[in-house]
Backbone bond lengths (Angstrom), bond angles and torsions (degrees), N, CA, C in turn:
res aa  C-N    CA-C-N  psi(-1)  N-CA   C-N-CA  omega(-1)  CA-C   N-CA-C  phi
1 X - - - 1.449 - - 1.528 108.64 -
2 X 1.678 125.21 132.98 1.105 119.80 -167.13 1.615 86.57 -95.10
3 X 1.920 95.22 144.30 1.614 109.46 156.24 1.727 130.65 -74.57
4 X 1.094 132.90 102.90 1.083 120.11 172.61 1.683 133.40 -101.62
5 X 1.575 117.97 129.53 0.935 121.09 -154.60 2.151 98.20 -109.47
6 X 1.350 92.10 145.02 1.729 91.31 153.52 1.450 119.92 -66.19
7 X 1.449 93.66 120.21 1.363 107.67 166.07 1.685 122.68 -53.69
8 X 1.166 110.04 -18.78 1.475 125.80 -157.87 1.437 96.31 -102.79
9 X 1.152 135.18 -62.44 1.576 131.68 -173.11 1.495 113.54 -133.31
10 X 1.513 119.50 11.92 1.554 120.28 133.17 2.063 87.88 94.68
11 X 1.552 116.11 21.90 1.312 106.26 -174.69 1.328 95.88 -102.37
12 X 1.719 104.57 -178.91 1.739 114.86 -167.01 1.573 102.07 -96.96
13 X 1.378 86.46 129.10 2.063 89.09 -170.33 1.843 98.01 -104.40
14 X 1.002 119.47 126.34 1.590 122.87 142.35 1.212 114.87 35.90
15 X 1.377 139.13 117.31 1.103 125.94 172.05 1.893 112.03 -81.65
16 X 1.386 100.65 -10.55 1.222 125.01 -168.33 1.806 97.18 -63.70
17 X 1.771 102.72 -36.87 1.332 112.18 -179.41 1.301 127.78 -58.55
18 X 1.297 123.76 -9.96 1.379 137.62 155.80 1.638 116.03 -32.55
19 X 1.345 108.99 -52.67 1.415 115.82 -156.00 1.012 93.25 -131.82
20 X 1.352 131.67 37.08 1.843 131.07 139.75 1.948 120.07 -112.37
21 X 0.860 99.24 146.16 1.479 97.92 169.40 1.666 128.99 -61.41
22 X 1.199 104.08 -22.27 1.707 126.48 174.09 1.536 124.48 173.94
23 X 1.758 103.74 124.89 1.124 117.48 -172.53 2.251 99.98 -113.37
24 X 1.410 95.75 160.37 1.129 105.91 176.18 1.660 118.92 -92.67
25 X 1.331 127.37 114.63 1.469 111.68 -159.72 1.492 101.86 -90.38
26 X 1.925 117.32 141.12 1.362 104.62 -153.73 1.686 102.09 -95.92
27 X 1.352 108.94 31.60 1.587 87.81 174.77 1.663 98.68 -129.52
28 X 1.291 123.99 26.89 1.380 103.48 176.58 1.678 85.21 -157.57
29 X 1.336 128.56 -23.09 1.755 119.74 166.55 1.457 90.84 106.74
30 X 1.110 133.94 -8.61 1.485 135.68 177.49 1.987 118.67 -34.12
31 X 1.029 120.99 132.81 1.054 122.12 157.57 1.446 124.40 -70.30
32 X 1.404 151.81 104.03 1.387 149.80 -172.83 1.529 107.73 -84.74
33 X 1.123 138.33 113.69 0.937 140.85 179.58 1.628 112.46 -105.57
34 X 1.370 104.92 90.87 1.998 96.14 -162.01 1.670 105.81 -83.11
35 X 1.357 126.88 132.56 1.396 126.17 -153.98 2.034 95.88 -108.20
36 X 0.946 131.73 -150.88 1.673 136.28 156.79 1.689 92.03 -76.58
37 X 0.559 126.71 -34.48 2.406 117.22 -140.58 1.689 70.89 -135.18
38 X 0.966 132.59 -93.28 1.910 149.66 -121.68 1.333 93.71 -96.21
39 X 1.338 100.97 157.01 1.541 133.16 173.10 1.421 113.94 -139.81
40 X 1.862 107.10 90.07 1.413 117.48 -178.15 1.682 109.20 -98.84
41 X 1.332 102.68 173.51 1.324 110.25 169.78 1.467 105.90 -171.59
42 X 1.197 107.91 126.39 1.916 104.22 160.52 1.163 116.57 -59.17
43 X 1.748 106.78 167.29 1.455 109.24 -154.96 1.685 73.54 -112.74
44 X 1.138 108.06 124.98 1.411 126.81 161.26 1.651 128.01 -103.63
45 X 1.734 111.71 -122.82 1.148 112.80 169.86 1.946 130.08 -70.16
46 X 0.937 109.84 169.61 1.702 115.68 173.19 1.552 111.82 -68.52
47 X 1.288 109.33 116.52 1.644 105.17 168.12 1.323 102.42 -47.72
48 X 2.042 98.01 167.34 1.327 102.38 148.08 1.195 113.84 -169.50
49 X 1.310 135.85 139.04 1.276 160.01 -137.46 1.472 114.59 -53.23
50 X 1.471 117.78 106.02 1.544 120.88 -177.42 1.390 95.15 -73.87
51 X 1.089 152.17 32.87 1.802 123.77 165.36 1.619 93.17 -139.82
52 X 1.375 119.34 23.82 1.632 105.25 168.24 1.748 97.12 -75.02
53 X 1.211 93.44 173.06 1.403 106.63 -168.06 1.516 144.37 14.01
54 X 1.880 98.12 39.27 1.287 133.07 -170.77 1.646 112.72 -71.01
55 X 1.528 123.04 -44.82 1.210 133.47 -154.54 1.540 126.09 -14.24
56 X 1.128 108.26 -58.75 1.316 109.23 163.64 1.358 145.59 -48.40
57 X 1.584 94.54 -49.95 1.274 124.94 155.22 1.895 117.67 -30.42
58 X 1.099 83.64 -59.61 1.002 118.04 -165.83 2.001 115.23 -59.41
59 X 1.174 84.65 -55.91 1.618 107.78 166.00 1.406 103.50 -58.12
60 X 1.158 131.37 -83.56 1.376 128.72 -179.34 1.662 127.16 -42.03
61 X 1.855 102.29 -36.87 1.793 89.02 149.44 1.349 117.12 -42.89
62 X 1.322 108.46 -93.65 1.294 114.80 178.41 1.708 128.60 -15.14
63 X 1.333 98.52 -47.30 1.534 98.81 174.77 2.045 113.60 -63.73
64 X 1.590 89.19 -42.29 1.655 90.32 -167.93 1.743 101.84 -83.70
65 X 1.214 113.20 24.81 1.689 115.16 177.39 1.625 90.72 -117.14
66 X 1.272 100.94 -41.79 1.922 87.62 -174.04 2.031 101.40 -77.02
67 X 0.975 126.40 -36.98 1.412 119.04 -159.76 1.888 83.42 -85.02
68 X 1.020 132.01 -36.51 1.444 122.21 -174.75 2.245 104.77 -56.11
69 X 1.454 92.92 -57.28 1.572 90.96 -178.66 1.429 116.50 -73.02
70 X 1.069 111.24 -7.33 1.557 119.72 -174.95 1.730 110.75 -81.20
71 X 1.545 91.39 -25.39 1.915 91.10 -170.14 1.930 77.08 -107.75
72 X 1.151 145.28 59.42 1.424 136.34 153.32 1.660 121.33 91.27
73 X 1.156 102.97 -21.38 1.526 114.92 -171.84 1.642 109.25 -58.61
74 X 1.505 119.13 151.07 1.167 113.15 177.51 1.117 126.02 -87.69
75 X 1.343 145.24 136.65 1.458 140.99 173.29 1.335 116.97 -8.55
76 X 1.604 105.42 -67.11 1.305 127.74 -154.32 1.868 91.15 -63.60
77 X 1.343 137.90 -69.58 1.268 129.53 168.46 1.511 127.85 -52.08
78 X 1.303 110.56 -21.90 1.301 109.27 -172.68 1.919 113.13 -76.77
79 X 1.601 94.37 -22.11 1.057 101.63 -143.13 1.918 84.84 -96.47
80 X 1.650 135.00 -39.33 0.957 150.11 -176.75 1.547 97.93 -59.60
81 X 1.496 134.88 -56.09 1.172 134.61 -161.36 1.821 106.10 -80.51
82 X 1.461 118.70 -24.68 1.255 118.77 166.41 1.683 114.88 -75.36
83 X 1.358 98.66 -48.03 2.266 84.50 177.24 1.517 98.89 -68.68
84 X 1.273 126.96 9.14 2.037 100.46 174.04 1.189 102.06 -116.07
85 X 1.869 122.96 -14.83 1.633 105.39 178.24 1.610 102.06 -92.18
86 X 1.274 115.11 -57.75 1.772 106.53 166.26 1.148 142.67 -56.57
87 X 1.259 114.46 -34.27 1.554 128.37 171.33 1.497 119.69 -97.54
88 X 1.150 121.96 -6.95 1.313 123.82 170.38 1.880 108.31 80.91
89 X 1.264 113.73 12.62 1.766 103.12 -173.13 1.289 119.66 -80.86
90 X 1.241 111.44 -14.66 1.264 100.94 -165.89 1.141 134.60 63.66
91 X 1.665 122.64 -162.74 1.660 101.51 142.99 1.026 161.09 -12.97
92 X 1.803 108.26 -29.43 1.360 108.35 165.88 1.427 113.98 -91.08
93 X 1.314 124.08 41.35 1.427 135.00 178.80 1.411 115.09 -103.96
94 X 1.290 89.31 -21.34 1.795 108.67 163.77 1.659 119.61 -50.35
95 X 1.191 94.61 -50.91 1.356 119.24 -134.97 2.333 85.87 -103.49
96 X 0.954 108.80 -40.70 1.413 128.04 151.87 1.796 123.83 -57.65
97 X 1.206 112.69 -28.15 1.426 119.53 175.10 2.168 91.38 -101.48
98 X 0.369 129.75 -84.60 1.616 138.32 159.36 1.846 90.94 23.76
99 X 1.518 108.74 -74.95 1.161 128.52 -124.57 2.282 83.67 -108.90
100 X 1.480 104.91 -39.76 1.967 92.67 164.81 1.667 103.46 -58.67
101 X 1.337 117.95 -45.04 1.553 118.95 -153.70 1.961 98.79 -68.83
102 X 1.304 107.94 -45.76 1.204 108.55 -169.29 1.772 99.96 -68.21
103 X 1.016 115.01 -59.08 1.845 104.85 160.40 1.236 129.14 -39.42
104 X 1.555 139.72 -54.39 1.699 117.34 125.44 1.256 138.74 -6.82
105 X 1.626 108.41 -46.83 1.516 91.79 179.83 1.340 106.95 -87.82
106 X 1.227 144.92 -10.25 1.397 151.22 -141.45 1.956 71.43 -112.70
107 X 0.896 125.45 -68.22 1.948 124.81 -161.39 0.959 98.51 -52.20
108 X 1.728 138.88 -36.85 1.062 153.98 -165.41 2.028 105.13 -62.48
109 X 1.287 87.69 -67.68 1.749 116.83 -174.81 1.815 96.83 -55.05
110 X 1.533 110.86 -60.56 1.404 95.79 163.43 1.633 150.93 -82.73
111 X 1.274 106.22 1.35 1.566 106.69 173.58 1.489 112.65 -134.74
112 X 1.455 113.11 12.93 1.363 134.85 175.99 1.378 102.02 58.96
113 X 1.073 141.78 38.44 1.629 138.71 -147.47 2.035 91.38 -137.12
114 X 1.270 119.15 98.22 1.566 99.49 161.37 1.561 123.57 -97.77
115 X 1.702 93.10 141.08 1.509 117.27 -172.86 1.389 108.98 -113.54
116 X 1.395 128.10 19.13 1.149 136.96 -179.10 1.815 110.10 -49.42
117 X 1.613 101.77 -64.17 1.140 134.83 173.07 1.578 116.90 -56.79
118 X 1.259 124.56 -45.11 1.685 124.24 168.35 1.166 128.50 -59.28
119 X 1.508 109.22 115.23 1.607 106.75 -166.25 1.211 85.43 -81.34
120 X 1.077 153.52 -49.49 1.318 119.16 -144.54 1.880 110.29 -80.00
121 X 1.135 106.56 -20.27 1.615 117.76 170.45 1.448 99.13 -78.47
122 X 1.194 153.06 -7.87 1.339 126.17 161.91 1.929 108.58 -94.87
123 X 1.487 102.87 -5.64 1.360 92.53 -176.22 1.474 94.15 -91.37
124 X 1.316 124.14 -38.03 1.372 115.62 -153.38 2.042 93.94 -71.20
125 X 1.288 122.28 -24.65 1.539 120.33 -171.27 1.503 99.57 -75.26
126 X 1.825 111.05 -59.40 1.809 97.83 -178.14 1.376 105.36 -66.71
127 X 1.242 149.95 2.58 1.394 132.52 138.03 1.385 132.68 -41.41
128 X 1.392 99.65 -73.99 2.019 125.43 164.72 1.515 89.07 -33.93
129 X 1.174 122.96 -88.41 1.455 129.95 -170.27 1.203 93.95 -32.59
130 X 1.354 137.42 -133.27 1.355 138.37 146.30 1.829 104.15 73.28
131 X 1.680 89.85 -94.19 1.414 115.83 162.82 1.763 137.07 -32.39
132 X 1.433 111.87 -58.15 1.688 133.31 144.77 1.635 113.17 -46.99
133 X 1.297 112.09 10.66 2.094 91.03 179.92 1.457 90.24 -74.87
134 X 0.877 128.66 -35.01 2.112 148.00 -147.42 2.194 88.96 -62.92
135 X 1.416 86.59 -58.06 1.447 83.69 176.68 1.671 130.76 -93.13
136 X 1.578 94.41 -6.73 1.872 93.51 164.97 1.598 111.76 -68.42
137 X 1.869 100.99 -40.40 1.561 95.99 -178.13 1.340 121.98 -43.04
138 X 1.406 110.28 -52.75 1.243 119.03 -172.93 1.310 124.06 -100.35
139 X 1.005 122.18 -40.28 1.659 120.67 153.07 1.600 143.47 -60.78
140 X 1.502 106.74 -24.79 1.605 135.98 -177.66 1.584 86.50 63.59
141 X 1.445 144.52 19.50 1.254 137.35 148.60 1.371 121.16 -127.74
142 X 1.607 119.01 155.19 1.638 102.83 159.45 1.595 99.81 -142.08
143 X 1.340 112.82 168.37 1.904 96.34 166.75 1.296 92.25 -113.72
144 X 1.285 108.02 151.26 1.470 147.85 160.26 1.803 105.88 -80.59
145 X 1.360 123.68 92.96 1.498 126.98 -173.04 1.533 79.80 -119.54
146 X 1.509 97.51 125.79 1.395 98.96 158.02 1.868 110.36 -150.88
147 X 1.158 98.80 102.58 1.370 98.11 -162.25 1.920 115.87 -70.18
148 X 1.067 145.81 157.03 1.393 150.85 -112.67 1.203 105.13 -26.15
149 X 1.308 125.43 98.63 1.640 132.83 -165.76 2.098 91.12 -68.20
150 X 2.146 99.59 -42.37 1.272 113.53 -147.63 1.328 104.41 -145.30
151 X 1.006 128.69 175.71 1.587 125.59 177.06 1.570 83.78 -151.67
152 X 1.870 101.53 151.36 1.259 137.27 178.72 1.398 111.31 -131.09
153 X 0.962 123.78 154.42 1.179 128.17 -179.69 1.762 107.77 -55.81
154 X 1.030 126.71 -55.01 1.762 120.51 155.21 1.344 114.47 -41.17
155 X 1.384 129.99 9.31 1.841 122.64 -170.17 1.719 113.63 83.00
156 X 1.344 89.78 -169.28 1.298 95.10 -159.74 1.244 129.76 -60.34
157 X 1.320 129.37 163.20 1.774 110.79 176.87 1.437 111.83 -128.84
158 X 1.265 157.62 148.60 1.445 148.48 -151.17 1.674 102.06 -139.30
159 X 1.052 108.98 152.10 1.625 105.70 169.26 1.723 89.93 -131.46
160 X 1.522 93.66 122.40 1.474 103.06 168.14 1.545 101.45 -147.79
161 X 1.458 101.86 113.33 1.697 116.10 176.72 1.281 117.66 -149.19
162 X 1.566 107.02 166.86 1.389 115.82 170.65 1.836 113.44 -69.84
163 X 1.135 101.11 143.34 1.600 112.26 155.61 1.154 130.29 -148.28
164 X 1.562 97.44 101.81 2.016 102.83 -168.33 1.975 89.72 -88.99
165 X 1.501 76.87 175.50 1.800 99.41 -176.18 1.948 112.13 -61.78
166 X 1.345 97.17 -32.59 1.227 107.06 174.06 1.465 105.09 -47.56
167 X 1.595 118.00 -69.29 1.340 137.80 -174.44 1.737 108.15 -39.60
168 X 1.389 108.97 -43.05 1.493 112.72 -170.00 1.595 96.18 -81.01
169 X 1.128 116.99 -53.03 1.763 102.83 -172.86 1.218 105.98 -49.73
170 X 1.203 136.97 -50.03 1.820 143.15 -166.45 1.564 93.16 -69.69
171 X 1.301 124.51 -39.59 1.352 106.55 -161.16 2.243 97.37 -83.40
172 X 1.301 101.92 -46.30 1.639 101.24 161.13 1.422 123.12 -39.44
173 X 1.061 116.59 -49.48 1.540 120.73 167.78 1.557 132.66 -59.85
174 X 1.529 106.27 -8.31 1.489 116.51 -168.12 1.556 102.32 -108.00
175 X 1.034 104.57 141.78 1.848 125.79 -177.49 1.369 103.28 -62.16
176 X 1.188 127.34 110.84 1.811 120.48 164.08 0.997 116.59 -33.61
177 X 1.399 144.81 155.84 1.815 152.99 -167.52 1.990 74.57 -89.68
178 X 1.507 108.39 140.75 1.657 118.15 158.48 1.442 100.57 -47.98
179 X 1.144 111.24 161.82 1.679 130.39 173.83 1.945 98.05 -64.65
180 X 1.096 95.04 138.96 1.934 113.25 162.82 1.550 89.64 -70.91
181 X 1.773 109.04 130.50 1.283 123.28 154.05 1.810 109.06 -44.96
182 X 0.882 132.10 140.92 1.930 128.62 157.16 1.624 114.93 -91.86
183 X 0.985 110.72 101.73 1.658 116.58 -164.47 1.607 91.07 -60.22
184 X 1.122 120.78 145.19 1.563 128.76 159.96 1.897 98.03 -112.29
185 X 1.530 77.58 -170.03 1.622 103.89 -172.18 1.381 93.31 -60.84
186 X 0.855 150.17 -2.93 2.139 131.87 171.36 1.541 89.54 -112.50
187 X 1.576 84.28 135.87 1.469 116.73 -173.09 1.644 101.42 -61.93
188 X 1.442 103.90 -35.71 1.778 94.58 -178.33 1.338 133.80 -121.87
189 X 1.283 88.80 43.93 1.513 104.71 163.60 1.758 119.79 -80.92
C-alpha cells in the first residue's frame, strides 16, 4: 500500500486518497489534487497544530503503544491501531507509523542503538513528527530535537535532525522492516 503525504505541510493523507481524484489534508485545509505521476496542491490557508489540546489523548496513545508491545504485538500494528483509536487518524496512521519506523532505522544506522522496540521512543518521535507539520508547511523543513531519546552504556544518546518534506514522502513510501521475532523462554523459538 503506497503512503501518501501532503505536498504542502508534509502530513499523512488518507489511504482512501489513493483512489480519489482529490482529498482535503486535515492538518493544514489543503486541497490535494492527485495527478497520474504528481501530487499538487495550492498554497492556501495556514496550518495548524493537530496535538494542541491533546493531553489526554495523548497519554492513552502512549499507554496503548506500551501495553500493546509489552503483551507481544508488533510495532508496526501496535503502533497503526493506537494513532486511529486515540488520535483519531485513521488511515493516516499508516502513513505516520511508515515514516517513526523509517526514522528508527536511520537512528539505528547512526548511533548503532535500536529503538524499534521502545515504546516510549516511538511515541516520543510520532509526536516530534506530528508536532513539525507547522514548520514543514511553511518551511519544507523541521528538526526533530529530542534530547536523551536512549541511554547506552556510554550515557545518553539524542536524536536531533533535519526533516524536510522530501525526507517524509520517501520515508511514507517505504515498507516497514517485518516485526523482530521476541525470543521467549525456549531456546528455539
Amino acid at each position: 500500500m503506497l503512503g501518501l503525504v501532503c505536498p504542502h505541510c508534509g502530513a499523512p493523507l488518507p489511504s482512501e486518497a489513493a483512489t480519489r481524484q482529490h482529498v482535503v489534508c486535515r492538518y493544514c485545509t489543503v486541497t490535494v489534487v492527485l495527478g497520474d505521476e504528481q501530487v499538487t496542491a495550492p498554497d492556501t490557508s495556514a496550518a495548524r497544530r493537530p496535538l494542541d489540546d491533546m493531553r489526554p489523548q495523548l497519554a492513552a496513545f502512549r499507554e496503548a503503544v506500551r501495553a500493546g508491545i509489552d503483551d507481544g504485538g508488533d510495532a508496526v500494528t501496535v503502533m497503526r491501531s493506537a494513532l486511529d483509536r486515540f488520535l483519531g487518524l485513521g488511515s493516516e496512521g499508516e502513513v505516520v507509523t511508515r515514516v517513526v519506523l523509517a526514522i528508527c532505522r536511520e537512528f539505528r544506522v547512526e548511533s548503532g542503538v535500536d529503538v524499534s522496540g521502545d515504546t516510549m521512543v516511538l511515541c516520543r518521535i510520532a509526536e516530534a513528527y506530528l508536532s513539525g507539520l507547522d514548520d514543514l508547511a511553511t518551511e519544507r523543513v523541521t528538526t526533530l530535537d529530542l534530547p536523551f531519546l536512549t541511554a547506552t552504556s556510554q550515557g545518553p544518546v539524542h536524536l536531533q535532525r533535519p526533516l524536510t518534506l522530501s525526507q517524509v514522502r520517501e520515508y511514507a513510501s517505504s515498507e516497514p522492516a517485518p516485526p523482530a521475532k521476541k525470543r521467549g523462554w525456549w531456546p528455539f523459538s
